[in-house]
C-alpha positions in Angstrom: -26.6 24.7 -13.9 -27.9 20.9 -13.2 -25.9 19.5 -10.3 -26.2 16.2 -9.2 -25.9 15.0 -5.3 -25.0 11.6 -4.3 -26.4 10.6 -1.1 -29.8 11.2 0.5 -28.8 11.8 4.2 -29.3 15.1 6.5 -26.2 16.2 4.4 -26.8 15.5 0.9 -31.0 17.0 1.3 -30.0 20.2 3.1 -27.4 20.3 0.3 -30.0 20.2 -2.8 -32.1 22.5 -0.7 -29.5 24.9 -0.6 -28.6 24.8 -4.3 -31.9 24.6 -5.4 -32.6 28.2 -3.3 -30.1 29.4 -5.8 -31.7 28.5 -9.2 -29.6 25.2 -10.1 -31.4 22.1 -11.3 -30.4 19.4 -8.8 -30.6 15.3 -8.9 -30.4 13.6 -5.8 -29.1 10.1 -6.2 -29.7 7.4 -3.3 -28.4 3.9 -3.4 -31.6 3.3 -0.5 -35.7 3.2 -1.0 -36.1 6.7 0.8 -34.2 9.6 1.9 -32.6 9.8 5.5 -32.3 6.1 6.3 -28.6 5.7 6.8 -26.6 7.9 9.8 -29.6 10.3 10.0 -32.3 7.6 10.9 -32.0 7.2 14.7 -29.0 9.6 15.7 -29.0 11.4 19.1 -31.7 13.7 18.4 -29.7 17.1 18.4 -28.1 19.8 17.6 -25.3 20.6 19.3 -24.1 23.8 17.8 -22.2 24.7 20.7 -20.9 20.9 21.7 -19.3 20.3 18.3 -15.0 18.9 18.6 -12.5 17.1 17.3 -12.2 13.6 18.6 -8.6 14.1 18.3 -7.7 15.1 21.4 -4.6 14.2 23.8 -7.0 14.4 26.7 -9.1 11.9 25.4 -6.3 9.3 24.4 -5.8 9.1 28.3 -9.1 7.6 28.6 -9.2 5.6 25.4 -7.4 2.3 26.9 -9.6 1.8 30.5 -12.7 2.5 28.2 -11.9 -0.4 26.3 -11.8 -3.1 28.8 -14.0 -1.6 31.4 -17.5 -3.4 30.7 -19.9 -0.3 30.6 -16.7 1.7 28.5 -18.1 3.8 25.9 -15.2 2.5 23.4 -15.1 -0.5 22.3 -13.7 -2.6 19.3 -14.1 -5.3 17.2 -11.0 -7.9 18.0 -9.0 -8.6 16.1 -9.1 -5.2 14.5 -9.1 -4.5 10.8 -6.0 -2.8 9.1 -9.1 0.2 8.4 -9.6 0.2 12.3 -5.7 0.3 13.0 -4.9 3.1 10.3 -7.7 5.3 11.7 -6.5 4.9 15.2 -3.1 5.7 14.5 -4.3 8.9 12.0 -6.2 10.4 14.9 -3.2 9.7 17.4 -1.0 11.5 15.1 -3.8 15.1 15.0 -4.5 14.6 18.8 -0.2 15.2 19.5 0.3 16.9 16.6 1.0 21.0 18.5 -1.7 23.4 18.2 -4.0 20.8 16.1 -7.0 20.4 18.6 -7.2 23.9 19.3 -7.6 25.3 15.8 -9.8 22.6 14.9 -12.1 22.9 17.4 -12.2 27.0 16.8 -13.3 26.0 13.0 -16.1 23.6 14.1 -17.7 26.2 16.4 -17.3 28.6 13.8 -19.3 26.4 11.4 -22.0 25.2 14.5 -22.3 29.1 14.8 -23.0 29.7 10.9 -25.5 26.2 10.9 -27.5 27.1 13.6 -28.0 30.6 11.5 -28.6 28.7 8.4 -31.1 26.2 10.2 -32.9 29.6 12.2 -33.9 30.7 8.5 -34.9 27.8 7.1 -37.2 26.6 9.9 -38.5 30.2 9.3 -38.8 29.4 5.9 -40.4 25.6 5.7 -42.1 25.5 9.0 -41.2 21.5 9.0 -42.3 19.4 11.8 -39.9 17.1 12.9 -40.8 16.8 16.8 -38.5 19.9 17.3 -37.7 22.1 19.9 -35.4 24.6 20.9 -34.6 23.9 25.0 -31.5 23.9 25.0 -28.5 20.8 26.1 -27.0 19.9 29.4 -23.9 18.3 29.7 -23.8 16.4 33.0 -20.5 16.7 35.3 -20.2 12.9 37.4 -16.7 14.5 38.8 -15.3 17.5 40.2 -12.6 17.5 37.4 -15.2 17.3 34.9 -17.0 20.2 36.5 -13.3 22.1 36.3 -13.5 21.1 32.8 -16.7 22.8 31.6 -15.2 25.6 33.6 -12.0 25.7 31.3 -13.9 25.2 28.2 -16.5 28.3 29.6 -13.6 30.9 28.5 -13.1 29.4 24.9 -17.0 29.7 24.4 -17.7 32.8 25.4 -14.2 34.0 23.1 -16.3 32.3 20.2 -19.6 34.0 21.5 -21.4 30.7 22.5 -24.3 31.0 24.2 -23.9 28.8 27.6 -24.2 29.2 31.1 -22.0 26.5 34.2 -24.9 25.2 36.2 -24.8 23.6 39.5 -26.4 20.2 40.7 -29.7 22.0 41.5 -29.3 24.1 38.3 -29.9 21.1 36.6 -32.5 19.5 38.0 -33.9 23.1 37.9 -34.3 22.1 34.1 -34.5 19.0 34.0 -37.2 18.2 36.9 -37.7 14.6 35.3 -34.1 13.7 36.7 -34.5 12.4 39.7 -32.2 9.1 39.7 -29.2 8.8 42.0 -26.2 8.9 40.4 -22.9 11.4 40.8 -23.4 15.1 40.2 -21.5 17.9 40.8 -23.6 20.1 37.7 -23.2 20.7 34.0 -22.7 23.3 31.7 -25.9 24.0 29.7 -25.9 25.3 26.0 -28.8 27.5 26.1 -30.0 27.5 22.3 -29.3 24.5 20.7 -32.2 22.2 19.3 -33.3 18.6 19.1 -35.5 16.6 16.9 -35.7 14.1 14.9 -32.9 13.9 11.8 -35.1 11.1 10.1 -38.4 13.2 10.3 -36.6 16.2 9.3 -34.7 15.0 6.1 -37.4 13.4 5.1 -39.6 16.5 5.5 -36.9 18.6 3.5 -36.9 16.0 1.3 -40.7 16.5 0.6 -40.1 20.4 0.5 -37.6 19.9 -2.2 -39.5 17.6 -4.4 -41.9 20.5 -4.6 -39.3 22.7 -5.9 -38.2 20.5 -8.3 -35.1 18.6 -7.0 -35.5 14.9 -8.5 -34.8 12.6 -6.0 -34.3 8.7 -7.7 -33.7 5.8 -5.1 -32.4 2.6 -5.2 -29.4 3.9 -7.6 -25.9 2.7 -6.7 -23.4 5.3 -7.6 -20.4 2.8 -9.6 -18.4 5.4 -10.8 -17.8 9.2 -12.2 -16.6 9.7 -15.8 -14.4 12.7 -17.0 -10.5 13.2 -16.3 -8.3 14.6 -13.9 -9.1 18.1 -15.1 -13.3 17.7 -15.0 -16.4 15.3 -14.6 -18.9 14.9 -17.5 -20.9 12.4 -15.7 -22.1 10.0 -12.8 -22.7 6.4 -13.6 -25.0 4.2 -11.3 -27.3 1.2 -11.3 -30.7 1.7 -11.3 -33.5 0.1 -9.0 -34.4 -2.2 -12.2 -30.6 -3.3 -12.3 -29.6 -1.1 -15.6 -26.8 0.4 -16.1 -27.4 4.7 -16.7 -25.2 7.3 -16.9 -26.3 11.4 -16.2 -24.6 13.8 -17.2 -24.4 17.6 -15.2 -22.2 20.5 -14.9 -21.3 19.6 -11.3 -21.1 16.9 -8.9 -21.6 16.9 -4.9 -20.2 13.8 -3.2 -22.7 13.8 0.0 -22.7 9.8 0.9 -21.2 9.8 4.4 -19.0 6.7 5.2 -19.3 5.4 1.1 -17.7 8.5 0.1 -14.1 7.4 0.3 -14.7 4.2 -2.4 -16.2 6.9 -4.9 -13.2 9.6 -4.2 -10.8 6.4 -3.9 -11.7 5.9 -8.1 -10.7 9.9 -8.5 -7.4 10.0 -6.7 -8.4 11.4 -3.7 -8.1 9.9 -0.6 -10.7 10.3 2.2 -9.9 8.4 5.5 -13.2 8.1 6.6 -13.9 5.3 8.6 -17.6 4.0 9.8 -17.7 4.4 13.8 -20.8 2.4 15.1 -22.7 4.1 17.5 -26.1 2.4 19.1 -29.8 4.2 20.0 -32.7 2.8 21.8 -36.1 4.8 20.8 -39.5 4.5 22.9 -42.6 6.1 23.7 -42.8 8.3 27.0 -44.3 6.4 29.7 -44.4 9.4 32.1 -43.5 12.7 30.7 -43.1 14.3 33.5 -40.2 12.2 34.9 -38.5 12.2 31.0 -35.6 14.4 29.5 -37.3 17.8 28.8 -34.7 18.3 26.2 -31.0 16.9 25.8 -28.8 15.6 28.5 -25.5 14.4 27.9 -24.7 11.5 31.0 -21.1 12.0 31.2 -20.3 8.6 33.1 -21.9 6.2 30.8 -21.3 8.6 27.7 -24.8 8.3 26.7 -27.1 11.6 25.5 -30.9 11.1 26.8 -33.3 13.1 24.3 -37.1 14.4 24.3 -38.8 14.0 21.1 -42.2 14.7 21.3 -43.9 11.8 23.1 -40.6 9.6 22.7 -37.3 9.2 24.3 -34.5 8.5 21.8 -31.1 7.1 23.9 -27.7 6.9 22.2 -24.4 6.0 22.9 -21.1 4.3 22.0 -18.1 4.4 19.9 -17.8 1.7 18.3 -14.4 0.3 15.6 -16.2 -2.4 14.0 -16.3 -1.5 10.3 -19.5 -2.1 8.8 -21.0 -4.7 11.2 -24.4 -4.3 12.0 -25.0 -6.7 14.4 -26.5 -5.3 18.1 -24.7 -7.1 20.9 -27.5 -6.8 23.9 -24.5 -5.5 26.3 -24.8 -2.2 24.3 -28.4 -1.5 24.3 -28.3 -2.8 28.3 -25.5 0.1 29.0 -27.9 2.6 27.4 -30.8 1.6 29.3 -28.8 1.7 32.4 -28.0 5.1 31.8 -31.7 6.2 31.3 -33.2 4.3 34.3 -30.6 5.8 36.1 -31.0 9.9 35.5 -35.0 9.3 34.6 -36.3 6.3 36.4 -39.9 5.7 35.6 -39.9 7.9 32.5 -40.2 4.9 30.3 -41.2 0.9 29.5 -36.9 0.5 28.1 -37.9 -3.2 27.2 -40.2 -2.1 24.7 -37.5 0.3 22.8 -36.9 -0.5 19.5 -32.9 -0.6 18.5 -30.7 0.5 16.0 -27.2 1.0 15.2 -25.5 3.2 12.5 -21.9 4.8 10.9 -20.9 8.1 11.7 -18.5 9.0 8.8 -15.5 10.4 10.9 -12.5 12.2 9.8 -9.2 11.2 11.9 -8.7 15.2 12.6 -12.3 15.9 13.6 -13.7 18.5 10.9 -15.8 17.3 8.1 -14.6 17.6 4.4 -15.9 20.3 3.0 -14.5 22.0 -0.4 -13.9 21.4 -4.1 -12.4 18.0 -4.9 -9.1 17.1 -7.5 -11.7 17.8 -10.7 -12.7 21.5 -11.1 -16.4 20.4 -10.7 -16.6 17.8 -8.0 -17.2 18.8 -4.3 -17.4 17.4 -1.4 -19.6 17.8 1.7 -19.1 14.3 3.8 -17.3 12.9 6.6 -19.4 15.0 9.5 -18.7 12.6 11.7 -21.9 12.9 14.9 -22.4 16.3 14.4 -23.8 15.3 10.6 -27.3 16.8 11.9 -25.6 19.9 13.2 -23.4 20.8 10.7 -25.3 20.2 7.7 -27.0 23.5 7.1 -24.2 25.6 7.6 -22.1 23.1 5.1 -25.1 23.1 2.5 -24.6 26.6 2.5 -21.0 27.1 2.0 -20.6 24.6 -0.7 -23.0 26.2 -2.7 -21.2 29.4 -2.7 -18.1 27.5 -3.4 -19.9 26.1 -6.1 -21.4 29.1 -7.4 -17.6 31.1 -7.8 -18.5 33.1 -4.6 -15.9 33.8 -1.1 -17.5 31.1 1.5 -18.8 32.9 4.4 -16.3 31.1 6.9 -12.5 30.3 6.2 -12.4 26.4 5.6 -9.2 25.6 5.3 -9.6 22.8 8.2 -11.9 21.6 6.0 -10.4 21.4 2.9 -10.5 17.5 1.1 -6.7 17.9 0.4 -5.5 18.2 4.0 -5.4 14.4 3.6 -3.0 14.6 0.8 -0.2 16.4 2.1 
């Protein structure tokens, strides 16, 4: 069966890897020069399996307002806000009160961490890629003593949903992470013991490399317009090419992989996606003393900014951002990041020489990605992963292509289901 995937991202390659594994012929159309330069370029570095959650969460709407006029607040907003901005902030109000929402949610993320980080396990086995990996494990910093009971609350849900973690105190920490020696609140963490880090843009583009060997097409600079067919079934994709023709490929199937530019292309097939672009910043730059860096992941709870080794480089990250698809880097950002790094790793690096970027993380107002068969009989969707793209993306890859090949997923996903949005 030829399937095409739209969308060259973390999601869309691990996708075409997948479905490639299983025999199918598989075009990978990207509207950029190369593979992995949107969301996945300069992410935080890791994944999380055990960290991932719904954003929809009443605990976190207590927080939401003081964030956004306090100076160093990890939220912040572009003013006046668009009517995109308003109806996602009013959609993810409605999941965080709505009873019982948050709970099930997050139980059907962890599953689907838990099945990724299986998924990724063999196909680092597999591939061998080198992506300035490692396997070290994440922190999660506590600044408070109702932080601290928070991790311990959360402790009881992980280890129901067999998450490997352990509640660490302050010298715990700095047990692992020797390089931390800043000032700074700290009452201790809770560390996840086998999650990962990396680099998504190294990686994709690896697995990118690795599929072009198997004979996956990949074609840049091709702007998906439109799919033809009828509300029944697709018979093709229609895009412009990088020499500004028009072209139209047909296949049996179609994967909608393109992150926050899915919901235009679902918009056109009567299914609405409420996917909205949250801006997040990173500052990346070369390790001036290892020794006194991040020796994997740690998550600074006050500033909301995650700190990450990758190889001979620190990437720093941070922000949530409702600014629709600005991409303009206001200096007050990148100096909250680098506050947050001199502060837990002094010395570590030269922050004025980082280089900046700032991306979209296609969010769902609920939390879970979409992940399922679309209105057509042969379009599905694996988008709208929101910042746990990196994470998630194995496990996904792998259950839409047994969705796709007639076969019982390997995980429920009714929270993930495209027509939850519908109802």
């Amino acid at each position: 069966m030829h399937v095409v995937v739209i969308g060259a991202g973390v999601v869309g390659v691990t996708t075409a890897y997948a479905l490639q594994q299983r025999g199918h012929r598989v075009t990978v159309l990207e509207r950029l020069e190369a593979a992995g330069l949107e969301t996945s370029f300069g992410n935080a570095g890791q994944r999380s399996y055990g960290v991932v959650y719904p954003w929809a969460d009443a605990d976190m709407v207590r927080y939401a307002l003081p964030w956004l006029i306090k100076q160093d607040g990890p939220l912040k907003m572009h003013w006046p806000p668009s009517l995109a901005a308003m109806r996602f902030l009013l959609a993810t109000l409605k999941y965080a009160y709505a009873p019982g929402a948050y709970g099930l949610n997050k139980r059907a993320m962890l599953r689907l961490g838990t099945h990724s980080k299986a998924c990724f396990e063999r196909l680092d086995k597999e591939l061998g890629l080198k992506f300035d990996g490692d396997t070290a494990g994440l922190i999660q910093l506590a600044s408070t003593p109702a932080e601290l009971r928070a991790y311990q609350q959360l402790s009881g849900l992980l280890k129901e949903m067999g998450v490997a973690h352990s509640l660490l105190t302050p010298a715990q920490v700095r047990e692992y992470e020797p390089g931390m020696t800043g000032g700074g609140p700290l009452y201790g963490g809770i560390r996840f013991d086998t999650d990962a880090t990396g680099d998504c843009h190294l990686f994709t583009r690896a697995l990118t490399r690795a599929c072009e060997q198997a004979g996956v097409v990949f074609r840049y600079h091709c702007e998906v317009t439109g799919l033809d067919g009828n509300s029944q079934r697709l018979d093709a994709v229609r895009f412009t090419n990088a020499h500004g023709q028009t072209e139209r490929l047909e296949a049996d199937a179609f994967v909608l992989s393109a992150g926050c530019w899915s919901a235009e292309l679902a918009s056109a097939l009567g299914l609405r996606l409420p996917i909205y672009p949250v801006k997040g910043y990173s500052l990346t730059v070369p390790l001036q003393d290892p020794e006194l860096a991040p020796r994997s992941t740690v998550h600074d709870d006050y500033y909301k900014v995650v700190s990450t080794r990758l190889g001979n480089r620190l990437r720093a990250t941070g922000f949530v951002e409702l600014a629709d698809f600005r991409r303009d880097i206001p200096k007050a950002r990148l100096a909250t990041i680098a506050k947050s790094v001199a502060a837990r790793f002094p010395g570590c690096a030269d922050l004025t020489q980082a280089s900046a970027w700032t991306g979209f993380r296609p969010m769902t107002p609920d939390g879970p990605a979409i992940l399922g068969r679309g209105l057509q009989e042969n379009l599905y969707l694996n988008t709208g992963h929101g910042t746990f793209g990196w994470t998630l993306s194995a496990g996904s890859a792998d259950l839409i292509a047994q969705v796709i090949d007639g076969e019982e997923p390997a995980l429920p996903l009714d929270a993930f289901r495209p027509s939850r949005f519908q109802e």
